[in-house]
N, C-alpha and C positions, 0 to 999 in steps of 0.2 A: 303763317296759318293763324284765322282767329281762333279765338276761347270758344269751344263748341257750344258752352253758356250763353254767351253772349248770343252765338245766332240763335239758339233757341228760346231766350228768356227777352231778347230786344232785337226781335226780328226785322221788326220797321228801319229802327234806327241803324240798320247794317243794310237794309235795301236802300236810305238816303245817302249813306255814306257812297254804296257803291256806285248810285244816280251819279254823284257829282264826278265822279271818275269818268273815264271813256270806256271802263271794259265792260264788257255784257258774261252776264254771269246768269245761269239759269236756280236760282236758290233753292227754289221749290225741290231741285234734286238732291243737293245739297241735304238739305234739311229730312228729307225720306229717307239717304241713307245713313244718315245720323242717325235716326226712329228704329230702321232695320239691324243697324248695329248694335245698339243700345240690349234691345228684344234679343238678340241671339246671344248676349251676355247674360241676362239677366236667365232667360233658358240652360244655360251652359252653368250657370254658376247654381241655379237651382239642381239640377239633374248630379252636378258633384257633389250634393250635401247629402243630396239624398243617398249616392255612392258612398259615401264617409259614414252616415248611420248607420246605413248595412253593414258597413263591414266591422264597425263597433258590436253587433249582434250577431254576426258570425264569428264573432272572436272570442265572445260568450258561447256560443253552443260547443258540442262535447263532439269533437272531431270525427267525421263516418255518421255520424246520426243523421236519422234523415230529414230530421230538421236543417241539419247541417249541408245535407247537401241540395236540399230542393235552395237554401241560401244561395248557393254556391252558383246554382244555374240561373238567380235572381241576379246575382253579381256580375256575371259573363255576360250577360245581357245589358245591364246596367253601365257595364262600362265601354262597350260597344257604343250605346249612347251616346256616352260621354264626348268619346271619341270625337262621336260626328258631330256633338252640336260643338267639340273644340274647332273643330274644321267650316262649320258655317260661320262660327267670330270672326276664325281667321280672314276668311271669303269677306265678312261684311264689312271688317274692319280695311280691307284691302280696296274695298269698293270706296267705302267714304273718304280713304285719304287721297285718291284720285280725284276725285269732285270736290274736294276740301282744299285739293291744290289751289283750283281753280278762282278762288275768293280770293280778292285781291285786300290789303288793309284799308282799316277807313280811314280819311281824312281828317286831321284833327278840325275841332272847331276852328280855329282860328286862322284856317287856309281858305283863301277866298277864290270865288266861284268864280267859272269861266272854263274853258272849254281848249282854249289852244293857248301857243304859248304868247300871242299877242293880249293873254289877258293876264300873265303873270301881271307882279305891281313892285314896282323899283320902291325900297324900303333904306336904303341908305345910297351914300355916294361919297368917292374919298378921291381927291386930286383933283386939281384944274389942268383939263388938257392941255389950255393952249401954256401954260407955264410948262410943264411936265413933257409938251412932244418936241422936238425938233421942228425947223423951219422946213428941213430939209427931206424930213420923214418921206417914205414912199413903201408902197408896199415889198415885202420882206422877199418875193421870187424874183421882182425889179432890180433890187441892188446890185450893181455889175459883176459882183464876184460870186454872187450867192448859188449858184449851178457847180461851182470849184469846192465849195463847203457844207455842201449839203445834195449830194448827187443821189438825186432819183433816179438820170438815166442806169445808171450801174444797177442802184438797188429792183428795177425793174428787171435787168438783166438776169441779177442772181435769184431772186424773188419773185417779186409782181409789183404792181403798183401799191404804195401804202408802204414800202419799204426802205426807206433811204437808208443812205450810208452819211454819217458824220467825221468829216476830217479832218487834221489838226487841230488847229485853234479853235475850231467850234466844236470838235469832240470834245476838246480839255473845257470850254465854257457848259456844255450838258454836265459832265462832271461835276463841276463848280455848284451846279443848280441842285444837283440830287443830294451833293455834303451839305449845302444852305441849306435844303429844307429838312434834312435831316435834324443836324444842327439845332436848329430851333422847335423841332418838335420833343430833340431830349430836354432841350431844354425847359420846357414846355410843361416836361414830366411827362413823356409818352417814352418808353419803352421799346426800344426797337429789336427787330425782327428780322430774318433773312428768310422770307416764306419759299416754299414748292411753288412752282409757274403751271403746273399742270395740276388740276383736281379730279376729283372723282366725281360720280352721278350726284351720292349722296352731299356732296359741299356742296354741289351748285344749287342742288335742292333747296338745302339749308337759307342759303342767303336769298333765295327766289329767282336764279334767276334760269330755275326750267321750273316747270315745264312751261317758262312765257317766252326767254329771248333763245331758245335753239339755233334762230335763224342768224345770230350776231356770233354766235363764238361758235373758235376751230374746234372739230372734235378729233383727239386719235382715236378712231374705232376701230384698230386692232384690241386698245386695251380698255376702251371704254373710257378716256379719259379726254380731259374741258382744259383748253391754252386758256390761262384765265384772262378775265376782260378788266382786272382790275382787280389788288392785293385784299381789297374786303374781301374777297369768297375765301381764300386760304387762311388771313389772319382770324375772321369769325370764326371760321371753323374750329380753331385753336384749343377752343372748351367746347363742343360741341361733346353729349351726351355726361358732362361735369356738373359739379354742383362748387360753387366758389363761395369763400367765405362772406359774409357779408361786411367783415370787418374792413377787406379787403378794395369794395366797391370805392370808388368807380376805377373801373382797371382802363388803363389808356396803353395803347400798341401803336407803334408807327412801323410802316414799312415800306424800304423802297422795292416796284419791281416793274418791269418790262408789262405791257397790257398789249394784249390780243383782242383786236375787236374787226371782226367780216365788215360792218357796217354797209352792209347789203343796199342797193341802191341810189348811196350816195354820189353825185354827181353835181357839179356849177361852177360857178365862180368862187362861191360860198368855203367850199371845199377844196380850194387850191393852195399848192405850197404846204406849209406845219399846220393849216387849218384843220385837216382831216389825217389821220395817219391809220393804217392795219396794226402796227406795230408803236407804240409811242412809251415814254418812262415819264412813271408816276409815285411819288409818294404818298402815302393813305394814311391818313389817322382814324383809328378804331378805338371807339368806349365800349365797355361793358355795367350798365350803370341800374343804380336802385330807383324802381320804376317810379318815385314820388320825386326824383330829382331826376327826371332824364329832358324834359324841356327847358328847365336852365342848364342843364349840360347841354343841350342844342346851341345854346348862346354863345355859350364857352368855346365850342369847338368852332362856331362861325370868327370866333374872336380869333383862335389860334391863326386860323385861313389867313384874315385879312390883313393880320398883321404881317405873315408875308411877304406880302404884295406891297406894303406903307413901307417894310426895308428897302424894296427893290426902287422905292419909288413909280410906281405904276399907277395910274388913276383908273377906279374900278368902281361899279356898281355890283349893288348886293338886289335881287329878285327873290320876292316871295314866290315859290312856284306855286299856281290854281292847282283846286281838285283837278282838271281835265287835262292837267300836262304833267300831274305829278306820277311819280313813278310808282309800279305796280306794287310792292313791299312799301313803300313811303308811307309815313302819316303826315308828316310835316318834311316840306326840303326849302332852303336856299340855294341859289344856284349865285357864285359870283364871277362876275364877265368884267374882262382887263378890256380897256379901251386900246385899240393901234390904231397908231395915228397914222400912219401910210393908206392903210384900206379906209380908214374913218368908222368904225365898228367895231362894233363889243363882240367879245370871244368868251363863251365861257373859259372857266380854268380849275372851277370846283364846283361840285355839290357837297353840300352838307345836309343831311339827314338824322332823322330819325324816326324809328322803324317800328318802336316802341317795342311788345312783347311776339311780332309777328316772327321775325327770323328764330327769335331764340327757342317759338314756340317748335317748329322745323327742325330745330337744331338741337334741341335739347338739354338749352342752357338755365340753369336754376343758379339761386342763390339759397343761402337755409337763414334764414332770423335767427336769432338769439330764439324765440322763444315762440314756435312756430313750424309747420312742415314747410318744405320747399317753393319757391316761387319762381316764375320767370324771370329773366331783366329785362333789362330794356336796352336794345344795340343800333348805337348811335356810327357813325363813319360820314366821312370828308376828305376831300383831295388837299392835300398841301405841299404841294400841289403837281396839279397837269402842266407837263413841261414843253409839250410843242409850242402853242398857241402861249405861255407866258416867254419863253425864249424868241417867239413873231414877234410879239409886242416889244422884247429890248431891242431887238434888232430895228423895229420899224421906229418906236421912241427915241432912241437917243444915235440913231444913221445924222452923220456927219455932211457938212457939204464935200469932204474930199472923202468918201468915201468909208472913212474909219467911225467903228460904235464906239461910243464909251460904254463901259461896263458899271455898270452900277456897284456902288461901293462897298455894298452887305457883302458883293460876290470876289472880292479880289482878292482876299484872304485864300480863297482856293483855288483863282481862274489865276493870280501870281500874277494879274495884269494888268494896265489901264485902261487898253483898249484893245479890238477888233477889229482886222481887216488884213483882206488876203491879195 
């Protein structure tokens, strides 16, 4: 959610911001029920002082008099008022945080313009494919065994589509990949976590992502509750209506967990095999950070990502994401895509963000100064990463001509192996 400031005092400068976006936001409404709300406070907060006086002067009169009691019936009325102009706040404060949802954050300056995702802008680049892939490489549903170690048929059976089952040896290699990247984000200094997989209205609120993506994530509507889409919604949440020290900033979380995503629509070639999954495991790194330092904490945590990928050996590109593909909570994202060399095409495998004061605004998350009332942070998050599409790319980079992967080295401390093959 913006600073209701800012829409009102740099109106312009939030209709440019929301231009370069793709969503259509009606502001003008926006901005009316902020006015209405405002007005019914300021009535409500009049109409209680006035209550407050009176009854300073009826606390002076001589009990039974009829000074006193023509008070009395000034009082009953008075508070009657009260009452209702408490009940029009509530009504207007209810209205504008509805249409307050709706405003998406602005883009920072320095994310450039463009419209889809063919106008992101490749900002770094780390590995030389052709040293880094296999001669042998092919895509990752091609490898002869790979239906034996990774069975959709089943996971259709038990499930749906977007479900697979993981077995033996490439169970224990997904393992390997979630303690790696663990691992290095303690080490890191991130904090780890064992979050809830199911949230509530309010988290998802928090982190944005209702009332915009309803249509991507499972709901249980017995209980009202959201299969998360991904461990930011539970670990944000974490402070959500807190106030943290500022001594304490920047606080960094990592957490591994299972992500639930419908991903409605998706359909091609694009989306076959670990490209696309309903169900995939993901580890997240989450800052909570002081808002004068939160863009070079954005650097920081792209740094954390990348390095990653430089253990696993994987050659990957880093994308600045445009206003018009960045995400609706987003001010500033990179998005970083592992090259597979079997398909010949980049996979994402992270975003990195940040969000500035918008979630925490939602959420409720303050810091106090030393010497100062409360303020927002600024909450930053990043994958370190998405496991389907970086476990495509070992299996398509380093596919043997007999059939066997080598594992890359970061990982065999925990996968106990050299290699791969069933």
């Amino acid at each position: 959610m913006l600073d209701p400031k800012l829409l009102r005092e740099q109106t312009d400068f939030v209709r440019k911001g929301i231009a370069r976006k793709k969503f259509q936001v009606d502001l003008d409404a926006v901005l009316a029920a902020d006015e209405t709300r405002r007005h019914a406070v300021v009535e409500f907060e009049s109409a209680r002082a006035e209550q407050n006086a009176a009854n300073k002067e009826m606390a002076a009169m001589p009990k039974g008099s009829p000074e006193f009691q023509a008070k009395l019936q000034e009082m009953k009325a008075a508070s009657a008022r009260v009452k209702e102009l408490e009940k029009k706040v509530s009504e207007a404060e209810e209205v504008w945080k509805q249409v307050g949802l709706s405003v998406p954050n602005v883009p920072h300056e320095s994310v450039p313009e463009g419209r889809t995702e063919a106008d992101n802008k490749v900002v770094a680049t780390w590995g030389d494919e052709n040293k880094l892939v296999s001669a042998a490489a092919k895509p990752h549903w091609d490898i002869a065994w790979f239906a034996k170690a990774i069975d959709f048929e089943r996971g259709v059976k038990v499930t749906g589509a977007g479900f697979p089952f993981y077995v033996g040896d490439m169970a224990r290699l997904v393992r390997a990949l979630i303690q790696y990247f663990l691992e290095e984000a303690n080490a890191a200094g991130y904090t780890e976590v064992h979050a809830p997989l199911l949230v509530n209205a309010a988290s998802a609120t928090a982190t944005g992502q209702l009332p915009d993506k309803e249509g991507q994530m499972y709901h249980a509507q017995t209980d009202d509750f959201y299969m998360i889409p991904t461990a930011e919604v539970p670990v944000t949440n974490f402070f959500r209506d807190e106030i943290i020290d500022e001594a304490s900033l920047p606080v960094k979380r990592c957490g591994y967990t299972p992500c639930f995503r419908r991903e409605a629509g998706s359909w091609g070639a694009h989306v076959r095999g670990l490209n696309r999954l309903h169900q995939f495991d993901k580890v997240e790194l989450v800052k909570w950070v002081h808002p004068d330092q939160s863009f070079a904490e954005l650097e920081l945590l792209r740094t954390d990502a990348e390095r990653l990928l430089q253990k696993l050996n994987l050659p990957y590109r880093v994308l600045l994401i445009c206003a018009g593909d960045i995400g609706f909570s987003h001010s500033k994202q990179y998005d970083l895509e592992v090259w597979a060399g079997g398909q010949k095409r980049w996979l994402e495998v992270s975003s990195c963000s940040n969000f500035t004061d918008f979630q925490a605004r939602r959420a409720g998350i303050r810091f106090r100064p030393k010497d100062g009332k409360p303020e927002f942070v600024h909450t930053l998050n990043g994958s370190g990463l998405g496991l389907p599409r970086v476990l495509a790319a070992i299996l398509e980079n380093n596919l043997q001509p007999d059939g066997t992967v080598i594992i890359p080295e970061a990982l065999r401390r925990w996968y106990g192996k050299d290699t791969l093959k069933f």
